[in-house]
C-alpha positions in Angstrom: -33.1 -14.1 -12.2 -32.2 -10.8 -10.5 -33.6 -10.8 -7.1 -31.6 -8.4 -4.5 -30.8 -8.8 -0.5 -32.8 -5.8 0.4 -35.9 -8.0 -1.2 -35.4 -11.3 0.7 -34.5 -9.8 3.6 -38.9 -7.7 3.3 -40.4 -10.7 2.4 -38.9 -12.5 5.5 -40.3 -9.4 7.4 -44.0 -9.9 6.2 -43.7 -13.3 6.9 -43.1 -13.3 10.3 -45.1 -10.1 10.9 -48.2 -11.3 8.9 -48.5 -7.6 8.4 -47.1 -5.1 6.1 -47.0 -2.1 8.0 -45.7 -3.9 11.1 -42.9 -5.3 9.0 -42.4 -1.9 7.1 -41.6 -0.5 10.8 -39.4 -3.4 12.0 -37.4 -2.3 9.0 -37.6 1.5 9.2 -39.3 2.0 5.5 -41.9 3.4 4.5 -45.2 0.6 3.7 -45.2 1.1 -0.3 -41.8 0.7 0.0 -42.4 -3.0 1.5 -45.2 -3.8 -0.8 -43.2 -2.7 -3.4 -40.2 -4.8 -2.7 -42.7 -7.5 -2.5 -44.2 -7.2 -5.3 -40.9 -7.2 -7.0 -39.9 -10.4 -5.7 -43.2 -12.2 -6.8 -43.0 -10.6 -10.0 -39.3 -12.5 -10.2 -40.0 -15.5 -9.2 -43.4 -15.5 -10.7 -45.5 -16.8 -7.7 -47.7 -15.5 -5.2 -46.2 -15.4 -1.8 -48.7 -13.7 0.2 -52.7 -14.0 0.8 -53.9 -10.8 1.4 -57.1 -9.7 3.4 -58.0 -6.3 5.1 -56.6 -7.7 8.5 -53.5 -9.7 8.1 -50.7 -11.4 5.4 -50.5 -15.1 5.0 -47.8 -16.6 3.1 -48.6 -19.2 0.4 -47.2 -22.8 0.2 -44.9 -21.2 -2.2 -44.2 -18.2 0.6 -43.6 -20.6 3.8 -41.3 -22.8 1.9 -39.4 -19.3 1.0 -39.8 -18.4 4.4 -38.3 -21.3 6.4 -35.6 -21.6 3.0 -34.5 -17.8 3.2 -34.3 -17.8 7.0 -31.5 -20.2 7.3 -29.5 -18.4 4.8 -29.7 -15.4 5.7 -28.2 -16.4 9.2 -25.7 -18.4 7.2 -25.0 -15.5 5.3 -25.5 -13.2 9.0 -22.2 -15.7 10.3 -20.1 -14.8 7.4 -20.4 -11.3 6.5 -19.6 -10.9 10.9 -16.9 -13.2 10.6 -15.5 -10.9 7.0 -16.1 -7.9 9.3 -14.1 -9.1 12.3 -11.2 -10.4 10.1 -11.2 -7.1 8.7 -10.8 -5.5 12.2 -8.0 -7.5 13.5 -4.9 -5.9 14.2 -2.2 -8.8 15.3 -0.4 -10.7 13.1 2.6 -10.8 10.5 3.2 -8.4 7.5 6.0 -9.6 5.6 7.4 -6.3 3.4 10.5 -6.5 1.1 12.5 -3.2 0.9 15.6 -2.5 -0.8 18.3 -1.2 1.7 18.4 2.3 1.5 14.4 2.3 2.1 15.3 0.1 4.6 17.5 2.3 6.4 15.7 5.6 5.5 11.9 4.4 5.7 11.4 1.0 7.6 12.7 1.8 11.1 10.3 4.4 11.4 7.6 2.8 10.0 8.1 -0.3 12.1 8.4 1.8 15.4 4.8 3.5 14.5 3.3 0.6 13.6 4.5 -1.0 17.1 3.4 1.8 19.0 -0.4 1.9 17.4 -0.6 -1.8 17.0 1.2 -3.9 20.0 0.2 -7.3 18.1 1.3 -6.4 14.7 4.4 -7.9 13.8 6.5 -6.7 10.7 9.0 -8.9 8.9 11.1 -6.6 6.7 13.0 -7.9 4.1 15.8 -6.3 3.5 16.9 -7.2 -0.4 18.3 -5.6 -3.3 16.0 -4.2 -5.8 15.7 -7.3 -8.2 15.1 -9.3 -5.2 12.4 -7.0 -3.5 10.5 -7.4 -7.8 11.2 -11.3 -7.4 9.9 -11.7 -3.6 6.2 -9.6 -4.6 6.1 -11.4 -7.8 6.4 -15.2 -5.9 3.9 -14.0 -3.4 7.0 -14.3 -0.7 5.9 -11.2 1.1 2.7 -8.9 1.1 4.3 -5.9 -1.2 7.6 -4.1 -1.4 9.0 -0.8 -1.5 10.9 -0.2 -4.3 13.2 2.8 -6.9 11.2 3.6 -10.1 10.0 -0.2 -11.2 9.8 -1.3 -14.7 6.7 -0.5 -15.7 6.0 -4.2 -17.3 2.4 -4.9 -16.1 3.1 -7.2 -13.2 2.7 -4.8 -10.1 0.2 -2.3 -9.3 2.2 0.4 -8.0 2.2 3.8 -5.7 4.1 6.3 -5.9 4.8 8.2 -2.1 7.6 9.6 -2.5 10.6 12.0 -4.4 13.9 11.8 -2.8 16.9 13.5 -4.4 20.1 12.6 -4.5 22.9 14.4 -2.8 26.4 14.4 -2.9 28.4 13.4 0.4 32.0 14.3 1.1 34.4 15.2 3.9 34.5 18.3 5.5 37.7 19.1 3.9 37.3 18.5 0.3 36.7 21.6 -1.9 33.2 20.9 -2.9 32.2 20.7 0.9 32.6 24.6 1.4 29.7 25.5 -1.1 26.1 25.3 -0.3 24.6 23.8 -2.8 26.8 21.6 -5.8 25.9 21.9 -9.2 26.7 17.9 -10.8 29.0 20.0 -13.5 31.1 20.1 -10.6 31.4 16.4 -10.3 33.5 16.1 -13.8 36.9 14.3 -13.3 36.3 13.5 -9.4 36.7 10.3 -7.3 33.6 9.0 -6.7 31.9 6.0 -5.1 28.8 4.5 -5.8 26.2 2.0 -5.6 26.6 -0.7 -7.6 23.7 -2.2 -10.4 22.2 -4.5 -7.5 20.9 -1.0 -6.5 17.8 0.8 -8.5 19.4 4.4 -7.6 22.6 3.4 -9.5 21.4 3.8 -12.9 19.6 7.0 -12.5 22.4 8.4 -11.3 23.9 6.9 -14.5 21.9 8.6 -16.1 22.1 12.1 -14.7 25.4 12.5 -15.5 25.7 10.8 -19.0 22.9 13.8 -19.8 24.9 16.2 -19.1 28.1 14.6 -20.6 29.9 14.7 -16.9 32.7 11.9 -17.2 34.0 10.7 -13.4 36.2 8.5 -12.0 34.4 5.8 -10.3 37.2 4.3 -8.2 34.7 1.4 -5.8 31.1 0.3 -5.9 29.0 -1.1 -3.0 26.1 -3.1 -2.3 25.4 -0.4 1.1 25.1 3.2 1.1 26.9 2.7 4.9 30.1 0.7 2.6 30.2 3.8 0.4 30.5 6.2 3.4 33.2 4.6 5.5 35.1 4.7 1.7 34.0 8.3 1.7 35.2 8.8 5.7 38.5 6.9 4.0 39.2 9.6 1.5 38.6 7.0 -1.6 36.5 9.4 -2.8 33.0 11.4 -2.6 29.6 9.9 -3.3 26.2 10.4 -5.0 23.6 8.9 -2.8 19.7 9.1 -1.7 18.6 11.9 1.0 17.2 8.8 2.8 20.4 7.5 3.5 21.5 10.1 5.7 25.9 10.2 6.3 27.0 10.4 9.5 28.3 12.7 11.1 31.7 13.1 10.4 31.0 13.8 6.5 29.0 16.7 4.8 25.6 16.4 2.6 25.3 18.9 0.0 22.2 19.2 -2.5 23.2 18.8 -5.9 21.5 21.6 -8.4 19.5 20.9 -10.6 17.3 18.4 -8.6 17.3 15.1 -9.4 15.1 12.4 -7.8 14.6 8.8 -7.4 11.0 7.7 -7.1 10.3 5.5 -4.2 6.8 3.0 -5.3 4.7 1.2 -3.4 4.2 -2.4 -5.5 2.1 -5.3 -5.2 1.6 -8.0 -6.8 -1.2 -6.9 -10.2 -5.1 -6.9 -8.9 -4.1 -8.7 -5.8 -6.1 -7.0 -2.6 -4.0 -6.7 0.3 -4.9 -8.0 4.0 -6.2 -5.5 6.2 -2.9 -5.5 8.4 -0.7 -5.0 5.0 -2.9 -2.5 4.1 -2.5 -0.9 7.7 1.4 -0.9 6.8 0.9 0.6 3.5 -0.7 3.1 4.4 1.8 4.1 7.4 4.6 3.8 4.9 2.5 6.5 2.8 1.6 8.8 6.0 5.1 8.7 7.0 6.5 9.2 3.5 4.1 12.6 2.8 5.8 13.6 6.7 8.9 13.3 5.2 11.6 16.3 4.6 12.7 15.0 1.4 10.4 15.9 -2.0 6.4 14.6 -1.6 4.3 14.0 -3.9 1.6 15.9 -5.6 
C-alpha cells in the first residue's frame, strides 16, 4: 500500500471542511489538486470516503472512521516531528572528541574557545590520546568522532579530510641549518635528530620521507610530545622533524623543508553512524577553522 502524508493530511481537510474548495484553500492548493489527492487515496485503499452532491462533502462510514483514526496520528506524529526539530536545535550539552596530541595542541584550543564563545552551553570533552587510542575510542563509541593523521583506510570510519599540514624542521638559532630559509631534507643526512615516536601517526610518514630519498640520520631520542622533543631540541640533543601545528617556541627556529611534505589531518567517525547535532556543530568548527588555517587547505 503506498499512501503518502501529503494525502492523509487532504482527506482530513475535506473532512472537516465538508467542502473541497474550502479545504483546497485551508491548504494553499489548487481544488484539482485536492480532489486529485483524494481520489488517489480511495483508489489505494479501495473505498469511497466521500459522498458527493453539488453543495457539500460527507464522509462515508469508511471516511469518518479514517477521519477520527488519522486525526489522532497525525497530532501523535505533529508531537514527534516538533520534539525531532527541537532536539535538533539544542545547543548545550557534552561533545566528547578524541584528538591525538599534536591536533590537540595545534587544533583543539581554538576550536574549544569558538565553540565557547558561539555556544555558552556547549561543553567539549577533548580527549587527548595517541593515535591508536583516538581509532580505539571512535571505534568503542567512547567519544562522538576523532581527529586523527592519515587513518588506515580499513572500512570502519567514515572519514574527512580538512586539512594538509607539512612538516618542518626545528632547530636552534645556532645550528647551521638555521641560517637558510628554506631546508631541503637532503640536508638532514648524518644529523642528530629527535622524533616522535610510533605511538604518533606523523612518525612513520616522516619514516617514510626520508627512507625515499635514501637520507640515513641519527635518531638519538623519541617522544610521545612534540613539547618533549623541543626542550631536547632547546638542550642541543639534536634537531627535529615535526607538524606546522605544533608550533616551537620561541627560543628555537622553524624552517620549511623543500620539497613539501604533508601529513593529512581526517575527520573520522564511527562507519554510517549520524552524528548529534552538537557533534556535528563541532565538526564543522573544526573544518571552518581548519580551511582558516595558514598551513596547506584542502581542495
Amino acid at each position: 500500500m503506498n499512501i503518502s502524508l501529503r494525502q492523509l493530511r487532504v482527506f482530513l481537510a475535506v473532512a472537516q471542511q465538508q467542502h473541497f474548495r474550502r479545504a483546497a484553500e485551508s491548504l494553499h492548493l489548487s481544488q484539482p489538486a485536492v480532489s486529485r489527492h483524494v481520489a488517489e487515496l480511495e483508489a489505494e485503499l479501495g473505498l469511497k470516503l466521500f459522498d458527493r452532491n453539488t453543495r457539500e462533502v460527507v464522509p462515508t462510514d469508511a471516511g469518518r472512521y479514517l477521519e477520527n483514526a488519522i486525526s489522532r496520528v497525525l497530532d501523535e506524529l505533529e508531537g514527534v516531528l516538533s520534539h525531532v526539530h527541537s532536539e535538533s536545535e539544542r545547543r548545550h550539552g557534552k561533545v566528547h572528541v578524541a584528538s591525538v596530541p599534536t591536533l590537540s595542541a595545534g587544533l583543539m584550543p581554538q576550536c574549544i574557545a569558538d565553540c565557547i564563545r558561539r555556544y555558552p552551553d556547549l561543553t567539549i570533552q577533548l580527549h587527548d590520546e595517541a593515535q591508536t587510542m583516538v581509532l580505539d575510542s571512535v571505534r568503542g563509541g567512547e567519544v562522538d568522532f576523532g581527529l586523527a593523521i592519515d587513518p588506515p583506510a580499513t572500512g570502519e570510519f567514515d572519514s574527512e579530510l580538512i586539512l594538509r599540514d607539512p612538516f618542518v624542521l626545528v632547530c636552534r638559532p645556532d645550528h647551521p641549518l638555521a641560517r637558510l630559509e628554506r631546508v631541503p631534507w637532503r640536508k638532514l643526512r648524518g644529523q642528530r635528530l629527535v622524533l616522535l615516536d610510533y605511538s604518533s601517526g606523523s612518525r612513520r610518514l616522516i619514516d617514510h620521507a626520508l627512507d625515499s630519498r635514501g637520507i640515513e640520520v641519527d635518531i638519538v631520542q623519541q617522544t610521545g610530545h612534540t613539547l618533549t622533543a623541543f626542550r631536547m631540541v632547546e638542550a642541543g640533543l639534536g634537531i627535529s622533524v615535526s607538524p606546522a601545528l605544533s608550533p616551537a617556541p620561541d627560543t628555537l627556529v622553524t624552517r620549511p623543508l623543500t620539497p613539501t611534505e604533508h601529513r593529512n589531518v581526517v575527520l573520522l567517525k564511527r562507519r554510517q553512524r549520524s552524528l548529534s547535532p552538537l557533534a556535528a556543530l563541532v565538526w564543522e568548527r573544526l573544518r571552518a577553522l581548519a580551511a582558516a588555517s595558514p598551513a596547506a587547505p584542502v581542495g
